[in-house]
C-alpha positions as CSV (number, residue, x, y, z in Angstrom):
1,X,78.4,79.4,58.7
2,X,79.6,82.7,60.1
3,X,83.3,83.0,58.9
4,X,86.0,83.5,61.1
5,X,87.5,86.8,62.6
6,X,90.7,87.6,61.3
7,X,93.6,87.7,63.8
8,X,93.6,91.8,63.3
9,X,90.3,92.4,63.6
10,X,89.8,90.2,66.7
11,X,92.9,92.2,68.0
12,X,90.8,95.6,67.2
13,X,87.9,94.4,69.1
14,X,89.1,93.4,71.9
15,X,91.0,97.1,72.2
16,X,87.4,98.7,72.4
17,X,85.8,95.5,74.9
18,X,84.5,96.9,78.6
19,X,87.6,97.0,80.7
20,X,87.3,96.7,84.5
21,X,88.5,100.1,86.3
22,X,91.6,100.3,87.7
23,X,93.0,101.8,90.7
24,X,95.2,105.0,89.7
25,X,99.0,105.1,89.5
26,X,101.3,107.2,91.6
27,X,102.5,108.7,88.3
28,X,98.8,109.6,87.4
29,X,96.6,112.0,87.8
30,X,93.0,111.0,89.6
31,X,89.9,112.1,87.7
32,X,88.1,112.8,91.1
33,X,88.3,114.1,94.4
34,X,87.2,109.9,95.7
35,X,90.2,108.4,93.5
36,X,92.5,110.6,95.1
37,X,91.2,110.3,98.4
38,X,91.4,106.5,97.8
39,X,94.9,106.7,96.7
40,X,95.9,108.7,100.0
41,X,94.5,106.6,102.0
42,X,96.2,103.2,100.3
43,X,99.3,105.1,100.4
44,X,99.4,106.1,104.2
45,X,98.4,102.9,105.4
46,X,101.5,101.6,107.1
47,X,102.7,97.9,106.1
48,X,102.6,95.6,109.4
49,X,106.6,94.7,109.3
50,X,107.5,98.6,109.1
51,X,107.3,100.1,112.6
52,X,109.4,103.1,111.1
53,X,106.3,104.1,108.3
54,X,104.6,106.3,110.6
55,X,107.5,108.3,111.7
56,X,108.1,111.7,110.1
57,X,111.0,110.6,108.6
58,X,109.5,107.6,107.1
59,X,106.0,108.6,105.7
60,X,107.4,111.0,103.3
61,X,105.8,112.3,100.5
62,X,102.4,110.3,100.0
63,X,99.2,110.9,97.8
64,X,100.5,110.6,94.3
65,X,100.2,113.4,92.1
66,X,97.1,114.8,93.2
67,X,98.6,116.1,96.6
68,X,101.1,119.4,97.4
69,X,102.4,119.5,100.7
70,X,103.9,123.4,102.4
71,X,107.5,123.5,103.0
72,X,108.4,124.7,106.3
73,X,111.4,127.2,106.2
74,X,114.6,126.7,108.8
75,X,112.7,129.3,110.6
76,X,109.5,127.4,111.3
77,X,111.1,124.2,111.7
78,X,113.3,125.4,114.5
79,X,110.2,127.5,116.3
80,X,107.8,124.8,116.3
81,X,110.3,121.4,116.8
82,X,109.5,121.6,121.0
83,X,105.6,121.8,120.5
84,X,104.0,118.3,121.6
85,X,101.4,118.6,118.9
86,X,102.8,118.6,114.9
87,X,101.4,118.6,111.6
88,X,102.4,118.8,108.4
89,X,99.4,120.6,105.7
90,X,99.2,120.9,102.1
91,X,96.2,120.8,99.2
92,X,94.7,118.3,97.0
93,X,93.8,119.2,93.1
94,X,92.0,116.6,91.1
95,X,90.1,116.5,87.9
96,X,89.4,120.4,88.8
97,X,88.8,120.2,92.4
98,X,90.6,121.4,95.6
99,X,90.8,120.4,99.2
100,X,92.6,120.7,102.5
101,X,95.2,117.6,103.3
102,X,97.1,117.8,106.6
103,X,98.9,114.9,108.8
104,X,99.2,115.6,112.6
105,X,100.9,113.5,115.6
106,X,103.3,113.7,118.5
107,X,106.8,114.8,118.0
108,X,108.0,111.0,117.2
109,X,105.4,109.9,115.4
110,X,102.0,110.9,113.2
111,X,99.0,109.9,114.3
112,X,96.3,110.8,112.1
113,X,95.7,112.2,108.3
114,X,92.8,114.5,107.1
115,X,91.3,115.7,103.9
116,X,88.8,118.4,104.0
117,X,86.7,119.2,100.7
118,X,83.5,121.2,99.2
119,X,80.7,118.6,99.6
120,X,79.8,119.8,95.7
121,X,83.1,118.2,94.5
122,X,81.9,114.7,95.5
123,X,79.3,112.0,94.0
124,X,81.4,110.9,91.2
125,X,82.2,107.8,92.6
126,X,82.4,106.0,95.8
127,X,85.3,105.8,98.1
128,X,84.9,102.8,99.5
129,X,84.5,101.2,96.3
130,X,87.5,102.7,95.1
131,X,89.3,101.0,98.2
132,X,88.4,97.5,97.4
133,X,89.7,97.8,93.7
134,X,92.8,98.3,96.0
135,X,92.5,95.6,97.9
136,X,91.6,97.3,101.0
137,X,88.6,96.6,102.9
138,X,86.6,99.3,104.7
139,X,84.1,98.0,107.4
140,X,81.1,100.2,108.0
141,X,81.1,100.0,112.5
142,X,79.3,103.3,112.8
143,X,77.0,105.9,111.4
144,X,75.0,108.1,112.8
145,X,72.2,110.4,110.9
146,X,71.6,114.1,112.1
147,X,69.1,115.7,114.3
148,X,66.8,118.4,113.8
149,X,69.0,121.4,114.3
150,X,67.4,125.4,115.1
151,X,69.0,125.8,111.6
152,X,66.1,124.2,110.1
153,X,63.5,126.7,111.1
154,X,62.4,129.4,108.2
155,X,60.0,130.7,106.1
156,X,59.6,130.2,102.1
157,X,61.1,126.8,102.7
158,X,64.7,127.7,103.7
159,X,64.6,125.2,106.4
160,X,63.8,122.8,104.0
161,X,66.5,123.5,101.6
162,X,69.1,123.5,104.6
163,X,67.8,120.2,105.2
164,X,68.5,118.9,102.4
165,X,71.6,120.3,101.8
166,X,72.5,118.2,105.6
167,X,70.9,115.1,104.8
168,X,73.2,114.8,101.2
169,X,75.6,112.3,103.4
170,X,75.3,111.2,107.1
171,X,76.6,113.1,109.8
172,X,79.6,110.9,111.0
173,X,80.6,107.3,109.5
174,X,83.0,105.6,111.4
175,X,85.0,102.7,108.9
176,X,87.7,99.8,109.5
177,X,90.5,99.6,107.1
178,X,92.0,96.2,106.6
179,X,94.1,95.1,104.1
180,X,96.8,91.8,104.1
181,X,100.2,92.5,105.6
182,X,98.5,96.3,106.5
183,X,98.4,97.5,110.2
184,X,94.5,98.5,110.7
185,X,93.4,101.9,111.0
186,X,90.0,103.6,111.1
187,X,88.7,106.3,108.8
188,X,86.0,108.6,109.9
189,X,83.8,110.9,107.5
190,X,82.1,113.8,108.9
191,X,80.1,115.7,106.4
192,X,78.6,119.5,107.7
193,X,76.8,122.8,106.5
194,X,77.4,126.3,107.7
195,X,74.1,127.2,108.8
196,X,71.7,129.5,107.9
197,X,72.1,133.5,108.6
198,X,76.0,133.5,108.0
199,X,77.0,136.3,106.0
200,X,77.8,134.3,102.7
201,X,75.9,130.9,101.2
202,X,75.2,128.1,103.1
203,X,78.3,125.6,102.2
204,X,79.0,122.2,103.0
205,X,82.3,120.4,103.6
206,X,83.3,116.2,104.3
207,X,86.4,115.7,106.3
208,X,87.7,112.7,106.1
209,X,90.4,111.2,108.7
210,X,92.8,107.8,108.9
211,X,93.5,107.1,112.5
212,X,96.6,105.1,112.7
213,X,97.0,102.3,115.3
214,X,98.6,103.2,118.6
215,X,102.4,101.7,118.8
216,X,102.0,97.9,119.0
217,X,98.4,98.1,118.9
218,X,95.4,97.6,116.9
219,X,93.9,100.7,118.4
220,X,94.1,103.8,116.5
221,X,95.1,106.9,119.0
222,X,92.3,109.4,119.4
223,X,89.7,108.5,117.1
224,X,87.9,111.7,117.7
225,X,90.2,114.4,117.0
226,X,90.6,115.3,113.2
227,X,93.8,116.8,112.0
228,X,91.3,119.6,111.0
229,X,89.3,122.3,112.6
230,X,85.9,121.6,111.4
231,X,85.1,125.6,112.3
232,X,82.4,126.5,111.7
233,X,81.0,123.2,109.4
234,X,78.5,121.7,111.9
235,X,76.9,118.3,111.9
């Protein structure tokens, strides 16, 4: 008969067992671009019994450690505080990478939240995985794959590579977020490549937006405006 584990070295053992990821903390850093992404989004999605979280005021500082927002001087604050459309912008930095984070809204309340980042930053993991170890649930209720595009066209297989370079994600994914005691919002991913012919490399970018729900709705507001200016990323 086998003997026994001692207590110590059943203790040791365990340490080193398979452990089933966790979500990340506010107080650490994300290893990825997803795990921060996931994080924002978990932290910007307003409780159901706090009409206040989506006003300026109330969102505050959100994303955890991975996100820097721009401080507006008295100067800017005052010149832009009558203008019907506001936004607030700052960066992302995780695990080595970098993107664009800005909210937008009305003057009362925000409305939507973007990220913008290099498409070669992504892969490591998967978003909406990531949401569900959060308890969130994201509802695939669109996608849409890309048509052939002029782009395409070349010789020594440049069209081809451009292709490829496209088809990495889908054009557009539309998701619903859910989670308990959550309002529900809807987070859109639109993935696009400068084309061909532009005076540097071909890059490619994935904006990702939450829509928030309209006051005392379930509809978000305008679900087709991001917070930011694709320019010249086509999809």
């Amino acid at each position: 008969m086998r003997p026994a584990l001692s207590l110590p070295f059943a203790v040791a053992a365990a340490v080193f067992l398979p452990m089933p990821a966790q979500a990340q903390q506010p107080w650490e850093p994300a290893a990825n671009v997803e795990q921060a992404l996931a994080r924002i989004i978990d932290d910007a999605l307003p409780r159901a019994d706090q009409d206040w979280a989506l006003t300026w005021c109330g969102f505050g500082v959100r994303g955890g450690r991975d996100v820097f927002w721009h401080m507006f001087t008295p100067e800017q604050a005052q010149a832009t505080a009558a203008r019907a459309q506001q936004f607030r912008s700052g960066w992302l930095s995780a695990g080595g990478a970098g993107g664009d984070v800005m909210v937008c809204g009305d003057r009362t309340r925000i409305r939507s939240l973007s990220l913008s980042t290099s498409d070669i930053w992504l892969g490591r993991e998967d978003v909406v995985d990531l949401l569900g170890r959060r308890g969130i649930a994201a509802i695939l209720i669109e996608t849409r794959e890309r048509p052939p595009t002029p782009g395409e066209t070349g010789s020594n297989g440049r069209g081809a590579h451009y292709r490829s370079m496209l088809d990495r994600y889908p054009g557009y994914r539309k998701w619903r977020i859910e989670a308990p005691r959550r309002t529900p919002a809807e987070l859109v991913a639109v993935h696009g490549c400068t084309p061909p012919g532009t005076r540097s490399a071909t890059q490619c970018r994935m904006t990702w937006t939450l829509h928030f729900a309209a006051d005392g709705t379930d509809a978000p507001h305008d679900a087709a405006a991001p917070c930011l200016d694709p320019g010249r990323y086509t999809h």
